[in-house]
VEXDREN-2710 file (C-alpha; in Angstrom, 1 decimal):
% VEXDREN-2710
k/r/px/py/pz
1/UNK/-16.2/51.2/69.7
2/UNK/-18.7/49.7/71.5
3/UNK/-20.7/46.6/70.9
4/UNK/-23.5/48.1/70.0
5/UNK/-22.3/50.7/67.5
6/UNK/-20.4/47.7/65.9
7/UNK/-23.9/46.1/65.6
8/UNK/-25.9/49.0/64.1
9/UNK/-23.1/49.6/61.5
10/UNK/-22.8/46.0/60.4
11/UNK/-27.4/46.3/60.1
12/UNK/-26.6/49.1/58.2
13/UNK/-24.0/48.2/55.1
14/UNK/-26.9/45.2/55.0
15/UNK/-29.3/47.3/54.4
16/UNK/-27.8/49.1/51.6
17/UNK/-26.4/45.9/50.0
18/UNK/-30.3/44.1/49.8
19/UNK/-31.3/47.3/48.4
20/UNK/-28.6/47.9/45.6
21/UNK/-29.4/43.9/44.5
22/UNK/-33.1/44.8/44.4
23/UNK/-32.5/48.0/42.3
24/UNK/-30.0/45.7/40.0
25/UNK/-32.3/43.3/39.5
26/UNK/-34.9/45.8/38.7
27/UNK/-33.3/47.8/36.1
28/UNK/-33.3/51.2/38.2
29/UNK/-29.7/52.0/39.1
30/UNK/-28.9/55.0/37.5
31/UNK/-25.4/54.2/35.9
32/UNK/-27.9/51.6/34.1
33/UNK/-30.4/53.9/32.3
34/UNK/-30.5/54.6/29.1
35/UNK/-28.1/51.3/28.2
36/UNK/-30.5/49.6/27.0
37/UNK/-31.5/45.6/28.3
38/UNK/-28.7/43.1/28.7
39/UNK/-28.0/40.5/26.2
40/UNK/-28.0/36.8/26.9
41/UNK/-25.8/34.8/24.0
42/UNK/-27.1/31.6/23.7
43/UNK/-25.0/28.2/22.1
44/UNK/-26.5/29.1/18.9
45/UNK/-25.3/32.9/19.2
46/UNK/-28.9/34.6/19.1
47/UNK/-29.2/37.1/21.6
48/UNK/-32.5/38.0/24.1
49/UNK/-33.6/41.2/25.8
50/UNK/-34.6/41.3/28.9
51/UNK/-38.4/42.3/29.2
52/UNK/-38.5/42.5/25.5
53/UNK/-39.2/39.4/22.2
54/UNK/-36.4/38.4/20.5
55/UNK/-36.1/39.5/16.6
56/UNK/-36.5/36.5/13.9
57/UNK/-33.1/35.2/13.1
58/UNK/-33.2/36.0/9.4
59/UNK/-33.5/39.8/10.1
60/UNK/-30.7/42.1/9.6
61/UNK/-27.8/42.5/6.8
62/UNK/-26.4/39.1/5.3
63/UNK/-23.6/38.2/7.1
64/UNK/-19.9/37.9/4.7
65/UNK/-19.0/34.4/4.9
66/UNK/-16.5/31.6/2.5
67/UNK/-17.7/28.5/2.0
68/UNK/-17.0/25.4/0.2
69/UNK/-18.5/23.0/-2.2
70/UNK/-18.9/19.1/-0.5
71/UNK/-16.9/16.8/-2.5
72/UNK/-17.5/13.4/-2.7
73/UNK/-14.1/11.1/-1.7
74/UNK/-13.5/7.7/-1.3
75/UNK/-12.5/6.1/1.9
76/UNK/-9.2/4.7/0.8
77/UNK/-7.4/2.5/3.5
78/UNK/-3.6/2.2/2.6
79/UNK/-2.0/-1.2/3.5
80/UNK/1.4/-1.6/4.9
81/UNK/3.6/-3.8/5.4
82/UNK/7.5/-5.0/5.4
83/UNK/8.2/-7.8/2.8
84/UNK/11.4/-9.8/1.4
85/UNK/12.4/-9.5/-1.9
86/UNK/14.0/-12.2/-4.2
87/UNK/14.8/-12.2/-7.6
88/UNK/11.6/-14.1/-10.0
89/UNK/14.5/-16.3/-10.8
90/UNK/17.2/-17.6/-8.7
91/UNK/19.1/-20.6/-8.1
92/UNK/22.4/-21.7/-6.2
93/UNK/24.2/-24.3/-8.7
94/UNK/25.7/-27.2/-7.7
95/UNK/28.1/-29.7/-10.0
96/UNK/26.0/-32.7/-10.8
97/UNK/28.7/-34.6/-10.3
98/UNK/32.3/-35.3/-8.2
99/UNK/35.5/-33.9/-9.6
100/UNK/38.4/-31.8/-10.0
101/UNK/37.7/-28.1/-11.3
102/UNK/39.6/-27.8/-14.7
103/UNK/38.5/-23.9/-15.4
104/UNK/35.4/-21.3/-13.8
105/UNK/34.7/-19.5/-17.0
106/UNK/32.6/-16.9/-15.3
107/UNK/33.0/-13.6/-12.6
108/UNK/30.7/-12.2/-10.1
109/UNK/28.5/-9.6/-11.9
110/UNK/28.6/-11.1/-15.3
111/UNK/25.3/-11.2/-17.0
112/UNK/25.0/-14.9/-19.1
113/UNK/22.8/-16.5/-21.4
114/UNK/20.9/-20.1/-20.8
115/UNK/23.5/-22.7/-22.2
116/UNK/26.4/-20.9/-21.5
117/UNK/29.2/-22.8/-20.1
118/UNK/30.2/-22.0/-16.7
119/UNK/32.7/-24.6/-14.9
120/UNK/34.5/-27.3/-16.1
121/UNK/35.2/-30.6/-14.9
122/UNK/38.1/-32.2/-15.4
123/UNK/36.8/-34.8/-17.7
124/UNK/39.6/-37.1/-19.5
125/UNK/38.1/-40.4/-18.0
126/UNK/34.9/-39.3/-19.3
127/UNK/36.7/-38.6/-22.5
128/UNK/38.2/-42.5/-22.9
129/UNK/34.9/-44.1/-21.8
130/UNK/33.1/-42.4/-24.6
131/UNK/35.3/-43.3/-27.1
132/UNK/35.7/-47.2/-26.1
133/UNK/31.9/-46.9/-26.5
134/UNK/32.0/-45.7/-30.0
135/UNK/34.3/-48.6/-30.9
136/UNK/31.8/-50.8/-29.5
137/UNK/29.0/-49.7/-31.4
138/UNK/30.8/-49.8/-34.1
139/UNK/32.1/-53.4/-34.2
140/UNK/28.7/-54.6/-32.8
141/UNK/27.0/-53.0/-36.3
142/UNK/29.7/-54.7/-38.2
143/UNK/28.9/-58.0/-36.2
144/UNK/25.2/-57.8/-37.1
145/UNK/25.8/-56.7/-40.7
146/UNK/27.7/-60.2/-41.2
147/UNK/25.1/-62.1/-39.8
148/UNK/22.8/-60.7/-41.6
149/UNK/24.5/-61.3/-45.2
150/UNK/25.1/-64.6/-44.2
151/UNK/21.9/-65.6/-42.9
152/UNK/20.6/-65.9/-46.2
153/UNK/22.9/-68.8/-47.3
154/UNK/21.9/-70.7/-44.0
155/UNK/25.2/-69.8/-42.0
156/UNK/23.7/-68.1/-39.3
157/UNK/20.3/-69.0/-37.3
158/UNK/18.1/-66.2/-36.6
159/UNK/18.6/-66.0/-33.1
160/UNK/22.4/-65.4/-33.4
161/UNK/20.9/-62.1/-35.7
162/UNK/18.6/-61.3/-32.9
163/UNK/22.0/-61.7/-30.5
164/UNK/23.6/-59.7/-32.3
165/UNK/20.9/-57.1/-33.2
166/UNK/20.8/-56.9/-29.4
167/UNK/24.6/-56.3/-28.5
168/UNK/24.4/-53.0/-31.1
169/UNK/21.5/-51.6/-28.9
170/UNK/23.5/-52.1/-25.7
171/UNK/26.6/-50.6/-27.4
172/UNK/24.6/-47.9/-28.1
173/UNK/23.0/-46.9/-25.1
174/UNK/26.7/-47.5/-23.3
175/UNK/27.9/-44.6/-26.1
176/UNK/25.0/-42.4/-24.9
177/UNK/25.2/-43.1/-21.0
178/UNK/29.5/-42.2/-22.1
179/UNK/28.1/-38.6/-23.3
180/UNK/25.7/-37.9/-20.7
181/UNK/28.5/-38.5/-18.2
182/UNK/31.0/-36.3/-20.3
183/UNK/28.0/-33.4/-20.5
184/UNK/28.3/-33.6/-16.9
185/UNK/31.4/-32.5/-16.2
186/UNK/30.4/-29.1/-17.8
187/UNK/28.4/-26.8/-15.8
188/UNK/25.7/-24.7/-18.1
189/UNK/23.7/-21.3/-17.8
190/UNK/20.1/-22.7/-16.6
191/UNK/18.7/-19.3/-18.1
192/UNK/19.4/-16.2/-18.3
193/UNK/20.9/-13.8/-15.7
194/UNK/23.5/-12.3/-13.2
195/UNK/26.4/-14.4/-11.6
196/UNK/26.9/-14.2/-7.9
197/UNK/30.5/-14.7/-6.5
198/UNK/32.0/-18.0/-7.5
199/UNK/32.6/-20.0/-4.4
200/UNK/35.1/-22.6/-6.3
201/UNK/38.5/-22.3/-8.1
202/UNK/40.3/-24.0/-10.6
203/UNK/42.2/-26.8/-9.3
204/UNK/39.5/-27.0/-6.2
205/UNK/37.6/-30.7/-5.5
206/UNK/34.5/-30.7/-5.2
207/UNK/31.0/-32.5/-5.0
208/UNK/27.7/-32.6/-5.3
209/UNK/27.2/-31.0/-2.4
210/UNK/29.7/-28.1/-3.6
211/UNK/27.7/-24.6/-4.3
212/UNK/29.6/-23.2/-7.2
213/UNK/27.7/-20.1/-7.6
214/UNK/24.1/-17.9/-7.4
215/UNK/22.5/-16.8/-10.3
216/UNK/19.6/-14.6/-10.4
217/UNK/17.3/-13.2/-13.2
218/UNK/16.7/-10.0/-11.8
219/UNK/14.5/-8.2/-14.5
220/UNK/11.6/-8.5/-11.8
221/UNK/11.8/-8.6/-8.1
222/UNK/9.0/-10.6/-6.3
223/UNK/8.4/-9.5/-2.9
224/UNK/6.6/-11.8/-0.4
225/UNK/4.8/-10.0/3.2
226/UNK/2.1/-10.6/5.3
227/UNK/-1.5/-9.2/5.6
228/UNK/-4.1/-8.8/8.3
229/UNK/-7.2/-11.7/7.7
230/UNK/-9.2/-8.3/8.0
231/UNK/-8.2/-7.3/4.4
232/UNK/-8.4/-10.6/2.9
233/UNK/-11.5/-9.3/0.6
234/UNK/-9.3/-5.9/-0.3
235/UNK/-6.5/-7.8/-1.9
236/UNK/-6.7/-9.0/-5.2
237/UNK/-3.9/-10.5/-8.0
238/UNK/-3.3/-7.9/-10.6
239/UNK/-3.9/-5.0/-8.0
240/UNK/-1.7/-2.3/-8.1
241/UNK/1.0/-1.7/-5.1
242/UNK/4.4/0.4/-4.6
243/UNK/7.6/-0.2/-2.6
244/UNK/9.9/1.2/-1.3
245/UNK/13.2/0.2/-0.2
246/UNK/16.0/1.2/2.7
247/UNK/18.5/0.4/0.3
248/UNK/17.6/3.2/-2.1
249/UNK/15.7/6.0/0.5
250/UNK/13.8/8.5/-1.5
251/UNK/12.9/6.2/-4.3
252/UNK/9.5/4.4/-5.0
253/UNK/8.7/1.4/-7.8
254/UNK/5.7/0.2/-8.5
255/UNK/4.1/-2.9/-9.3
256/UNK/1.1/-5.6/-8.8
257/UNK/-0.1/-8.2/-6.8
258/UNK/1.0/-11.5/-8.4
259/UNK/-0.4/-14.0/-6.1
260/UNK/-2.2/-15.0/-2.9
261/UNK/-2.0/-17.4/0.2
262/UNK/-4.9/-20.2/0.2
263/UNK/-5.5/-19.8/3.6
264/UNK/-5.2/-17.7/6.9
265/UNK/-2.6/-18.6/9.3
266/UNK/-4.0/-19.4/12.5
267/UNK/-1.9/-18.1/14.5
268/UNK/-0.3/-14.7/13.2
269/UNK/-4.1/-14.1/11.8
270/UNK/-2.1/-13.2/8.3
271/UNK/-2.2/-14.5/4.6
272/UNK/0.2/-14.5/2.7
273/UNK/0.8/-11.7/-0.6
274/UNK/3.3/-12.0/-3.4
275/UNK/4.0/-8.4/-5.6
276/UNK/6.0/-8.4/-8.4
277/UNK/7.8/-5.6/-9.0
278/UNK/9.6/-5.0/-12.5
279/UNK/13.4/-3.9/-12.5
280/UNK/14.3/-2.8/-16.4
281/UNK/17.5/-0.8/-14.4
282/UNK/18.2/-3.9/-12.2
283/UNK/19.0/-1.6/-9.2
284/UNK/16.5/-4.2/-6.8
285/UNK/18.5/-6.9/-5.5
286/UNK/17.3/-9.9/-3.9
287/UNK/17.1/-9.9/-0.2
288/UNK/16.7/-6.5/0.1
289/UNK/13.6/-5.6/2.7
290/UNK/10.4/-3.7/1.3
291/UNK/8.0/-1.3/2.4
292/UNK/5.0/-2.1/1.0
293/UNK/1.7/0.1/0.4
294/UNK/-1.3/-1.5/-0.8
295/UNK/-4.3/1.1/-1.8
296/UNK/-8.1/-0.7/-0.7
297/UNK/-10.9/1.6/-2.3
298/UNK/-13.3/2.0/0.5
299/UNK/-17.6/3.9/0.6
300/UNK/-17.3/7.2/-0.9
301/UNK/-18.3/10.6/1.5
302/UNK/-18.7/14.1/1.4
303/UNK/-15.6/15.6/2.3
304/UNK/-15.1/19.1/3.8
305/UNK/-12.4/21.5/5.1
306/UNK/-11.0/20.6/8.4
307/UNK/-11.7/23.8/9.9
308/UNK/-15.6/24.0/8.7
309/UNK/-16.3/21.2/11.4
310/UNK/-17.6/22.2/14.2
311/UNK/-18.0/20.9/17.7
312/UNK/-21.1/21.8/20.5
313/UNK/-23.1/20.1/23.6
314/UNK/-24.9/17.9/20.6
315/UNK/-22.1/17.3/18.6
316/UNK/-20.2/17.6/15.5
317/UNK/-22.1/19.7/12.9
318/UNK/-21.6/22.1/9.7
319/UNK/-23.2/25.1/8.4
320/UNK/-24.9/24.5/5.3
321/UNK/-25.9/27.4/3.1
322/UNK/-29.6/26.6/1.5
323/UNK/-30.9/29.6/-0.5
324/UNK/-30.1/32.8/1.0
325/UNK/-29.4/31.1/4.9
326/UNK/-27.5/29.4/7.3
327/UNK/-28.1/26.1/8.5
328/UNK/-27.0/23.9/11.3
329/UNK/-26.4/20.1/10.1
330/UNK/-25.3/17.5/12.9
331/UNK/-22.7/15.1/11.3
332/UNK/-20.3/12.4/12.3
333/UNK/-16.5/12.2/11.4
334/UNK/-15.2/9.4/9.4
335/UNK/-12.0/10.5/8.5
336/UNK/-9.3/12.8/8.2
337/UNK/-7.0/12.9/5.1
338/UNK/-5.0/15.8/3.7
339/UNK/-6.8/18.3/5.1
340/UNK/-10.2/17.5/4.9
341/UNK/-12.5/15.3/7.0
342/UNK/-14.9/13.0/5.3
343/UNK/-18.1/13.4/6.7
344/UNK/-21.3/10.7/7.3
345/UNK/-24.7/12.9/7.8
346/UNK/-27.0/14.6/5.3
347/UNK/-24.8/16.3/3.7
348/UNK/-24.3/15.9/-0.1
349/UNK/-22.1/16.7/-3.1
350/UNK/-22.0/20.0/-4.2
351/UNK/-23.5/21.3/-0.8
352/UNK/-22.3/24.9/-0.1
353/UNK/-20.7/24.5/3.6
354/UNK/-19.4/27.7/5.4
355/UNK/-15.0/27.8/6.0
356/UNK/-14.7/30.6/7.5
357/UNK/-17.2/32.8/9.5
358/UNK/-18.8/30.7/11.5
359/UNK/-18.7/32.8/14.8
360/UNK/-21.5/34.7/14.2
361/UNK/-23.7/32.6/12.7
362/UNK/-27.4/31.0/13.9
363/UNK/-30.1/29.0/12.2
364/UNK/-31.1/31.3/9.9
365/UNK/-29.3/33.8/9.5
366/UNK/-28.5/35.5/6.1
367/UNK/-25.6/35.0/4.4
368/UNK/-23.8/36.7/1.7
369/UNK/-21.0/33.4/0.7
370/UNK/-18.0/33.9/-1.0
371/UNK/-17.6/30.6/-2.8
372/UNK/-13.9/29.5/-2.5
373/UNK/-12.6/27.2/-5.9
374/UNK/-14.8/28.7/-8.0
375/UNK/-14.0/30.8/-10.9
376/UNK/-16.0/34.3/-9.6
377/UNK/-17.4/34.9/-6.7
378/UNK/-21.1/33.1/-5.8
379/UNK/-23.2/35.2/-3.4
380/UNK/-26.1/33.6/-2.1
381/UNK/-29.4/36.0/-2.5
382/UNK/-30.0/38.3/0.5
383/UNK/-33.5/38.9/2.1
384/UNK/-34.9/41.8/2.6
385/UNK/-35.9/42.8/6.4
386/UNK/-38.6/44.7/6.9
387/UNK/-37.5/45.7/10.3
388/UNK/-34.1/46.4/9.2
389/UNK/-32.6/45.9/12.5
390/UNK/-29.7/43.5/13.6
END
C-alpha cells in the first residue's frame, strides 16, 4: 500500500471516531434510545438526569432500615498495673537473747495464737539468778521489818530504816530484772498467724542475730504497685480494685484501695498505691506478684453500634432518624468498648440511629426503622409522595 492510501485511511477512522464522540455526547446513538438519561451517584447516593431536575429526596417508598437507640456510657479507663503482695502482718523472729535451743515447739504451716510459746531457751542460769533474787528480797523485808520494830525503843536511827527500806527496793527490782531475763529465754506468738519453716533446731546456738522463723497473718493480703502521676486524681482510698494472680490463673479477688503515696516520684513519674485484698480461704501468699485493675469513671457519651459509624470525605458521621427521615450527623470517635463506639457530636440519648441499611440512604430520605431491643417493632411514619416515583 502506498503512502497515500495509508494516509486517507488513517483521515478516515478519524473521521468516524470525532463523530461517534459527538453523537455519544449528544444522546443520538441508537443503541442509546429509548434507555432513558444516565445517572450520576453522588457521595450522598442521590442520583441526577442528565437534561432533566432531580426529584426531592423524600419522594418515593420508605426505605426498610434497623436502627438503634443512643445509650449514654461512661468513659471508664481501666488501670493496670503489676504489684507485690505481702501478708497485712508479717514478721521474721529473732531470740532476744544468746543461747542454746532447749525445744522449737512449732512446724511450718501451723496456725498459732498471740502468746503462744514457740522456742525455748535453755534457761537454768536464768532459773538460779531468779531464785537468789527471791531470797534477797525476802531477807531484805525481814531486815526492814526489825528495824522498824525496834526503832520505836530507840535501837535503831531512822536512817538505818531508810537503809534498809532501800536495800528491799533494790532486791526487788534484782527479782524482777531475774524474770524478765527468764521470760527471755522463751520465744512467744506476737499475734496471731501462720508459721514459716523453722530455720533453728534443738540443740542449735544461736543469737540475736539468729532468724528462727516467719510468721504471717495472712487473713488479708496488701499489695503495693505503682501508678502514672496522670491518674493521681482517679485514685482514691476505699476505691474498689481486683487482682489477679499467676499463681492461681483463672481466678480473680477483689478488694480496695487502702492507702496512697504523699508524693510523686520524680523520676519514674509514679505514686505509690496500697490495695488490700481479703483472704477468708488464705490461698494468697505473700510475695506472690499481682495484676492489678483499677476502674477510673470517666464523662459519659452516646454510645452506638460499631457498624452504624460511618466514614466520608467530611468525616465520621451517623444516620439519625427524626420523624419519618434520614439524617446525616457528623460526629467524632471517642472510644471503642465491647462493641460499641462512644460518640462526641449532637447526638443524644434515646436518638434512633440507623445499624443496618445505610447504603442507600440520603438526607432525607424516608425511612420505615425496625427498632432493634425493643419489645415490638417501631416504624417511623411514612410520607406520602405525591409523585409517587423513586
Amino acid at each position: 500500500m502506498s503512502r497515500m492510501v495509508r494516509l486517507i485511511v488513517i483521515l478516515v477512522v478519524a473521521v468516524a471516531i470525532g463523530g461517534g464522540l459527538i453523537a455519544y455526547r449528544d444522546g443520538k446513538l441508537p443503541f442509546l434510545s429509548g434507555d432513558g438519561p444516565i445517572i450520576v451517584q453522588n457521595e450522598a447516593g442521590s442520583g441526577t438526569g442528565a437534561g432533566s431536575p432531580a426529584k426531592p429526596a423524600s419522594s418515593g417508598p420508605a426505605l426498610p432500615v434497623i436502627a438503634e437507640h443512643a445509650v449514654l456510657t461512661a468513659d471508664n479507663t481501666v488501670v493496670e498495673a503489676v504489684g507485690t503482695g505481702r501478708s497485712a502482718m508479717g514478721v521474721q523472729l529473732y531470740p532476744p537473747v544468746a543461747g542454746e535451743v532447749k525445744d522449737v515447739l512449732v512446724h511450718a504451716g501451723d496456725q498459732v495464737k498471740r502468746g503462744q510459746v514457740l522456742l525455748i531457751l535453755d534457761s537454768a542460769r536464768e532459773k538460779l539468778a531468779r531464785d537468789l533474787a527471791a531470797v534477797q528480797v525476802r531477807d531484805a523485808k525481814q531486815m526492814l521489818d526489825r528495824y522498824e520494830k525496834a526503832r520505836p525503843k530507840g535501837a535503831v536511827s531512822d536512817s538505818e530504816v531508810d537503809e534498809a527500806r532501800t536495800a528491799l527496793a533494790e532486791a526487788r527490782i534484782r527479782l524482777d530484772q531475774a524474770g524478765v531475763d527468764l521470760d527471755d529465754r522463751t520465744v512467744l506468738a506476737p499475734f496471731d498467724g501462720m508459721m514459716g519453716i523453722p530455720a533453728v533446731e534443738a540443740g542449735d546456738r544461736i543469737d540475736k542475730t539468729t532468724m528462727i522463723a516467719t510468721l504471717d497473718n495472712v487473713d488479708s493480703v496488701l499489695v503495693d504497685f505503682e501508678v502514672s502521676e496522670t491518674r493521681f486524681r482517679g485514685v482514691q482510698p476505699g476505691q474498689s480494685l481486683r487482682v489477679e494472680t499467676w499463681s492461681l490463673p483463672g481466678e480473680k479477688f477483689e478488694g480496695v484501695v487502702d492507702a496512697i503515696g504523699s508524693r510523686v516520684d520524680p523520676e519514674s513519674r509514679t505514686f505509690s498505691v496500697r490495695a488490700r485484698i481479703p483472704n477468708p480461704s488464705g490461698r494468697l501468699r505473700s510475695g506472690m506478684s499481682f495484676a492489678v485493675y483499677i476502674d477510673i469513671a470517666g464523662k459519659s457519651y452516646p454510645s452506638v453500634p460499631e457498624i452504624s459509624v460511618l466514614w466520608g470525605d467530611g468525616g465520621t458521621y451517623v444516620w439519625r432518624i427524626e420523624g419519618e427521615k434520614a439524617s446525616r450527623v457528623p460526629v467524632r470517635v471517642v472510644k471503642r468498648t465491647n462493641g460499641r463506639i462512644l460518640l462526641d457530636g449532637p447526638v443524644s440519648q434515646g436518638d434512633l440511629i440507623v445499624v443496618e441499611g445505610v447504603q442507600r440512604l440520603r438526607p432525607g430520605r424516608n425511612v420505615a426503622a425496625t427498632i432493634r431491643g425493643d419489645d415490638q417493632q417501631g416504624i417511623a411514619q411514612r410520607s406520602e409522595s405525591s409523585d409517587g416515583g423513586s
